[in-house]
N, CA, C and O atoms as a GROMACS GRO file, in nm:
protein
  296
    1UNK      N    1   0.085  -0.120   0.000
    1UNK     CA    2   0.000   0.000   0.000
    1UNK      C    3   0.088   0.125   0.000
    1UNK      O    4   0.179   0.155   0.077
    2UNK      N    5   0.051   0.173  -0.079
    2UNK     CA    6   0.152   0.344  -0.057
    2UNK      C    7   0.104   0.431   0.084
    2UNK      O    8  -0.002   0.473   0.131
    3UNK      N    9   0.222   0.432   0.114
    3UNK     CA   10   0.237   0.542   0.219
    3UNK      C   11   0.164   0.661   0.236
    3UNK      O   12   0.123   0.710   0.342
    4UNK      N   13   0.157   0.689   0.163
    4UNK     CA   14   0.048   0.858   0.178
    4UNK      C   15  -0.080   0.774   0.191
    4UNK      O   16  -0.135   0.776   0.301
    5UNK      N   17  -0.131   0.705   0.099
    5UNK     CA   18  -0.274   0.649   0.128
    5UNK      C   19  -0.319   0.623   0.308
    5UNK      O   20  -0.398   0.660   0.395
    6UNK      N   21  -0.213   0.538   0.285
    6UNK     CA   22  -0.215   0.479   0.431
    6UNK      C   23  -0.236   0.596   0.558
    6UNK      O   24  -0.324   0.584   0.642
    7UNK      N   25  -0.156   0.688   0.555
    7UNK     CA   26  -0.123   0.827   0.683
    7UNK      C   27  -0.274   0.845   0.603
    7UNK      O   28  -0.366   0.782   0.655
    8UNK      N   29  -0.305   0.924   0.484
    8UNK     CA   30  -0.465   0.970   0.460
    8UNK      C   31  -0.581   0.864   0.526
    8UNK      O   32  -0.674   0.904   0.596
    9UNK      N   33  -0.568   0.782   0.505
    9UNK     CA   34  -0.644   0.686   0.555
    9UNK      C   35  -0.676   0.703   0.707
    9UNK      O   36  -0.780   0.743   0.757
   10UNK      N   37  -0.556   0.662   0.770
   10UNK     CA   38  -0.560   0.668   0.936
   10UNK      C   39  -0.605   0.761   0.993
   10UNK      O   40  -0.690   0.771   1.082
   11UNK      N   41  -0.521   0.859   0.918
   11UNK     CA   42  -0.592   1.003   1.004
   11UNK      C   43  -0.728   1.026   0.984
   11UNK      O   44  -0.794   1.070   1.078
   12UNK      N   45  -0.789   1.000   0.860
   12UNK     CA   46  -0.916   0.998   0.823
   12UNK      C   47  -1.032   0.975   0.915
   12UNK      O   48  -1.134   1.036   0.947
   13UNK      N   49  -0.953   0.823   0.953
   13UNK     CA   50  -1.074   0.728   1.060
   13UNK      C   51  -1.064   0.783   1.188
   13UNK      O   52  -1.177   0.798   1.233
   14UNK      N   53  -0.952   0.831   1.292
   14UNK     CA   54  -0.997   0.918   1.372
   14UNK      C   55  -1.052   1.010   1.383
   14UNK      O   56  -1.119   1.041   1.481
   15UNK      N   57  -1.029   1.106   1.240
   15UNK     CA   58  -1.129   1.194   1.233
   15UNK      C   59  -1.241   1.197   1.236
   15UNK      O   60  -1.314   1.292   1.264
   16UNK      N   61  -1.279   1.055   1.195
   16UNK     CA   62  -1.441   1.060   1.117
   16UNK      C   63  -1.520   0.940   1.268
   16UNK      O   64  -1.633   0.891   1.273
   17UNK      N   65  -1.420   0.930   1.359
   17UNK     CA   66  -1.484   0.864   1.459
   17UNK      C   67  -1.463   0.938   1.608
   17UNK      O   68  -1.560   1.001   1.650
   18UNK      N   69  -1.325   0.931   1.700
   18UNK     CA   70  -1.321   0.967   1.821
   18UNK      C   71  -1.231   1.131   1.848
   18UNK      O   72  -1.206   1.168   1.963
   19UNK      N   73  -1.193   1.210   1.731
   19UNK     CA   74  -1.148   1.294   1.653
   19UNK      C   75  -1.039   1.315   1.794
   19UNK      O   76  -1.032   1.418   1.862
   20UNK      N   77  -0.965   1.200   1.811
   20UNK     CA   78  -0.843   1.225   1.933
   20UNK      C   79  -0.730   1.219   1.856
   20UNK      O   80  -0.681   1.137   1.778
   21UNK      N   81  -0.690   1.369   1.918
   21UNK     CA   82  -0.590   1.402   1.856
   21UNK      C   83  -0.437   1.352   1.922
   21UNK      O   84  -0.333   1.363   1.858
   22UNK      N   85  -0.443   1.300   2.052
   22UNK     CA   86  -0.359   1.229   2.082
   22UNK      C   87  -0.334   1.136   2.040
   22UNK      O   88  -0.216   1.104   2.055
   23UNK      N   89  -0.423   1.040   1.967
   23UNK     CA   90  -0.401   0.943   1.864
   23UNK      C   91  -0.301   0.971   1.742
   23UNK      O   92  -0.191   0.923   1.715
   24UNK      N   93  -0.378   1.064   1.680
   24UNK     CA   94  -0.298   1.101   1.570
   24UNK      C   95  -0.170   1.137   1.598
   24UNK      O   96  -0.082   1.074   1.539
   25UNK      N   97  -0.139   1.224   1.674
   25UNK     CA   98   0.025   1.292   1.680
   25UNK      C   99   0.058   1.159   1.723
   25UNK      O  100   0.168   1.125   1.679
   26UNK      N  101   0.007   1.079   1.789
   26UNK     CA  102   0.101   0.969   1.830
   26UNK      C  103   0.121   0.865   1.674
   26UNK      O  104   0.227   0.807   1.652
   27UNK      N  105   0.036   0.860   1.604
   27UNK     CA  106   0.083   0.793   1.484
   27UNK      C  107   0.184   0.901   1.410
   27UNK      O  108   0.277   0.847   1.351
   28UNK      N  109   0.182   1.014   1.404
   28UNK     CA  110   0.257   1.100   1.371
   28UNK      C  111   0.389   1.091   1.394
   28UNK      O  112   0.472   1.096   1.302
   29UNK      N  113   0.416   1.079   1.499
   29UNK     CA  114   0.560   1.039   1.543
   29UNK      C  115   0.597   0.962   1.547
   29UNK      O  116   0.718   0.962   1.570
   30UNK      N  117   0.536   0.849   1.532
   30UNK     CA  118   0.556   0.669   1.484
   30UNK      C  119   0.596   0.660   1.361
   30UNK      O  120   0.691   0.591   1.326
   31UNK      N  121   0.509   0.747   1.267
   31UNK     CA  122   0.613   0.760   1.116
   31UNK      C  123   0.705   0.840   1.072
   31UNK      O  124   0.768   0.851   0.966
   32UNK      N  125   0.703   0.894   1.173
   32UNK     CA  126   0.884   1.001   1.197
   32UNK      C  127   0.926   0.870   1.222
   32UNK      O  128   0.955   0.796   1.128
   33UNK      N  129   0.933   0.827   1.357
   33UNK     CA  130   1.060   0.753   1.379
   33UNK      C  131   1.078   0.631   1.265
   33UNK      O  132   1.184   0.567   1.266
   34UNK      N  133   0.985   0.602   1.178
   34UNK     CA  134   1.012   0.482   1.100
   34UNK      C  135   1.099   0.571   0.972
   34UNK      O  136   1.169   0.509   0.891
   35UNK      N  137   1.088   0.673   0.969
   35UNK     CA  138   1.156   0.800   0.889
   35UNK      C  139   1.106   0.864   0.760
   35UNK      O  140   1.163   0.903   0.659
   36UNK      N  141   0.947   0.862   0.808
   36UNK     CA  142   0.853   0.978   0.727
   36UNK      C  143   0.889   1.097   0.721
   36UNK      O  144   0.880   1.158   0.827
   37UNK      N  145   0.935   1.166   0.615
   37UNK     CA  146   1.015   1.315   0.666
   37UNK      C  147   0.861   1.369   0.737
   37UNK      O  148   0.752   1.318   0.709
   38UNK      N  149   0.880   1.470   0.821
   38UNK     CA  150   0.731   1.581   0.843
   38UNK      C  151   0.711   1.614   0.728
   38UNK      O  152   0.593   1.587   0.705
   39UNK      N  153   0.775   1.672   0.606
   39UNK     CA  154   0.720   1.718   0.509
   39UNK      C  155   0.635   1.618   0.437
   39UNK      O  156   0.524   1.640   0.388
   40UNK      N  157   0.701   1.509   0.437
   40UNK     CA  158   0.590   1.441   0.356
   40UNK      C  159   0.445   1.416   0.437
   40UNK      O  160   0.342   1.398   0.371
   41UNK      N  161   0.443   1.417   0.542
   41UNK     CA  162   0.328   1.392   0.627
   41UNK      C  163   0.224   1.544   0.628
   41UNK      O  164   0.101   1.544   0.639
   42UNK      N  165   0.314   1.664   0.613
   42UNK     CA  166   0.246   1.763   0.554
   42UNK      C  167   0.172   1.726   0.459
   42UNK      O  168   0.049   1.720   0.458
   43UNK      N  169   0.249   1.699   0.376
   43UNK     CA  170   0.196   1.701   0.233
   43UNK      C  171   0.068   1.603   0.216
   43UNK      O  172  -0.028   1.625   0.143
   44UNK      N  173   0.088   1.498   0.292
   44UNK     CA  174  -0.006   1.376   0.285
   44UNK      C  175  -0.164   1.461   0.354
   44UNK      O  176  -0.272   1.461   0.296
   45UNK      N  177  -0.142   1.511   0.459
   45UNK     CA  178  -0.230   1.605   0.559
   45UNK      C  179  -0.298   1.698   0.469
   45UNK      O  180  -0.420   1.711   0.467
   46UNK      N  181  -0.195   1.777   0.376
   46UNK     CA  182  -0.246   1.857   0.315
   46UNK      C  183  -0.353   1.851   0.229
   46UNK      O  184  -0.461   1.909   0.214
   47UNK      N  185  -0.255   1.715   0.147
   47UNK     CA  186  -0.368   1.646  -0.014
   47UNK      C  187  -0.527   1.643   0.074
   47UNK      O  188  -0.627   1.697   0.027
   48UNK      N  189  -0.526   1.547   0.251
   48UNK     CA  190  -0.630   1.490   0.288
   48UNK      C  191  -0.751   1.614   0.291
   48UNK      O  192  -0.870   1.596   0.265
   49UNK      N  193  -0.686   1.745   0.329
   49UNK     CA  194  -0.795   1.825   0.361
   49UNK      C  195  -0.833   1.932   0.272
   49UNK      O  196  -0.920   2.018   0.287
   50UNK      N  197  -0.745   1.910   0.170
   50UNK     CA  198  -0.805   1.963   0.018
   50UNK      C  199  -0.913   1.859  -0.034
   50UNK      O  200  -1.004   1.910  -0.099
   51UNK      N  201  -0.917   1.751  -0.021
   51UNK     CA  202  -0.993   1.679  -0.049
   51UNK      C  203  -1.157   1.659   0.054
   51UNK      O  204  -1.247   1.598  -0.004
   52UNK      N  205  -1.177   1.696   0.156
   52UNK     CA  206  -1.249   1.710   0.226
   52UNK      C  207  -1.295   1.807   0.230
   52UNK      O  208  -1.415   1.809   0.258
   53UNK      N  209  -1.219   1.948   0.205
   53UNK     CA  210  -1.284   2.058   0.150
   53UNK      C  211  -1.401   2.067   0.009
   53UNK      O  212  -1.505   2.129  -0.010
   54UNK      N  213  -1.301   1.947  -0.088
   54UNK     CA  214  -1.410   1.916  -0.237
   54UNK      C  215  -1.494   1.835  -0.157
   54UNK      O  216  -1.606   1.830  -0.206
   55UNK      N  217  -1.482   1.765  -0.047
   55UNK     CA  218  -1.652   1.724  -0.056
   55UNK      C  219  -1.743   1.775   0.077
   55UNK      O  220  -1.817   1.720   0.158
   56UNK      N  221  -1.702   1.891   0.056
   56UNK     CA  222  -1.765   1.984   0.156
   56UNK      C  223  -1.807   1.960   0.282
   56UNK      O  224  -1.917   2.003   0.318
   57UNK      N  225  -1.720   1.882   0.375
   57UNK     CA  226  -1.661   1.830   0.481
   57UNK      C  227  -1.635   1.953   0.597
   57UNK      O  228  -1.572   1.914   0.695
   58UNK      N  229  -1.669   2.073   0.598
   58UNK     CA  230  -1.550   2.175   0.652
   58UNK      C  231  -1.494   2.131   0.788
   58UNK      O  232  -1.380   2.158   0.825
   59UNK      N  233  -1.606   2.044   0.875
   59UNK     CA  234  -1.606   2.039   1.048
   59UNK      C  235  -1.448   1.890   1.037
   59UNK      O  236  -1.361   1.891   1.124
   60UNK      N  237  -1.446   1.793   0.933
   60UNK     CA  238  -1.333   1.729   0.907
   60UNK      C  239  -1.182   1.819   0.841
   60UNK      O  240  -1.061   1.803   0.855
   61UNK      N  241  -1.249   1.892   0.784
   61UNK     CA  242  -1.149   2.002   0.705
   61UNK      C  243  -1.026   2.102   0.813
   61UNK      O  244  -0.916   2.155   0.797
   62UNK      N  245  -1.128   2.084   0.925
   62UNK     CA  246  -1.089   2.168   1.018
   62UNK      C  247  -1.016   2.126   1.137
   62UNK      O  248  -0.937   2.194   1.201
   63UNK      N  249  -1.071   1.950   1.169
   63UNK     CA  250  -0.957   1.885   1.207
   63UNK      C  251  -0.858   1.873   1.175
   63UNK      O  252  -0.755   1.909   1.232
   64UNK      N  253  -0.876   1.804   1.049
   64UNK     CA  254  -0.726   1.813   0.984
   64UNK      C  255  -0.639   1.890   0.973
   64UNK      O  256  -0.529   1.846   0.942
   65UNK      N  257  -0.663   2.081   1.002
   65UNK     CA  258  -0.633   2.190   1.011
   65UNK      C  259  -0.542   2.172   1.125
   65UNK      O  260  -0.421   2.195   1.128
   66UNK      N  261  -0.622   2.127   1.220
   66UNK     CA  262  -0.552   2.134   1.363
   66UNK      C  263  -0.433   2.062   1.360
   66UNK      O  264  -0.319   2.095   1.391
   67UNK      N  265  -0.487   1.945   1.309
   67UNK     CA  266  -0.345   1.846   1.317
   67UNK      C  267  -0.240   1.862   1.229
   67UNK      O  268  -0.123   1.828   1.247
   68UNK      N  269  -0.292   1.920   1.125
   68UNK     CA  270  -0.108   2.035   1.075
   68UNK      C  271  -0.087   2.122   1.117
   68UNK      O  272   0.016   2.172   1.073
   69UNK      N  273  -0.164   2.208   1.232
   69UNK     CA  274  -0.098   2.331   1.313
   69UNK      C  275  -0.005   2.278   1.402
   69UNK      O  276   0.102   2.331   1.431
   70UNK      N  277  -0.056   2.155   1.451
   70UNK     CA  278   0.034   2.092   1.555
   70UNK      C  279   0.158   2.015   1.456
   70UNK      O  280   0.254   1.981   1.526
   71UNK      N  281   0.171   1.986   1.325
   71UNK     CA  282   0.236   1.913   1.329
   71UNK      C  283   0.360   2.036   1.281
   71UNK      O  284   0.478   2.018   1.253
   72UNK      N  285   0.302   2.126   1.285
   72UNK     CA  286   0.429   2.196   1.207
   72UNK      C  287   0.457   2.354   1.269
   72UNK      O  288   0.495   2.460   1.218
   73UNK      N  289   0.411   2.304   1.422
   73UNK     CA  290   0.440   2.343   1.514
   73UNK      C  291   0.363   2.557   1.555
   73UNK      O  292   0.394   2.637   1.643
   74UNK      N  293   0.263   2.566   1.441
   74UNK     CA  294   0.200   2.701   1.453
   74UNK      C  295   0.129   2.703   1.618
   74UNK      O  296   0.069   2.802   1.658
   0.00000   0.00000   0.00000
């Protein structure tokens, strides 16, 4: 499975279920240490909530917001 799918994916399902964000940063830093650059996990974050924006998602749009403020430290 490709890697970006996969991070889009995961983050997805917390979003779309217990929207804990301690979950996520903790998978977050699980694919750092396996040696996901952050940028690519940006980028993966990014694609996810451009895409949730096209399907007019905003209250998911906006999670996902959060969890690249945190990941990139705003």
């Amino acid at each position: 499975m490709d890697v970006g799918v996969e991070i889009q994916r995961k983050v997805l399902a917390i979003i779309e279920g217990s929207r804990d964000f301690v979950k996520i940063r903790t998978l977050l830093d699980g694919w750092q240490a396996e040696g996901i650059p952050a940028e690519q996990l940006v980028d993966e974050l990014t694609d996810l909530m451009l895409d949730l924006r096209a399907q007019n998602r905003p209250d998911d749009e906006d999670a996902v917001a959060e969890v690249l403020d945190v990941l990139t430290g705003w």
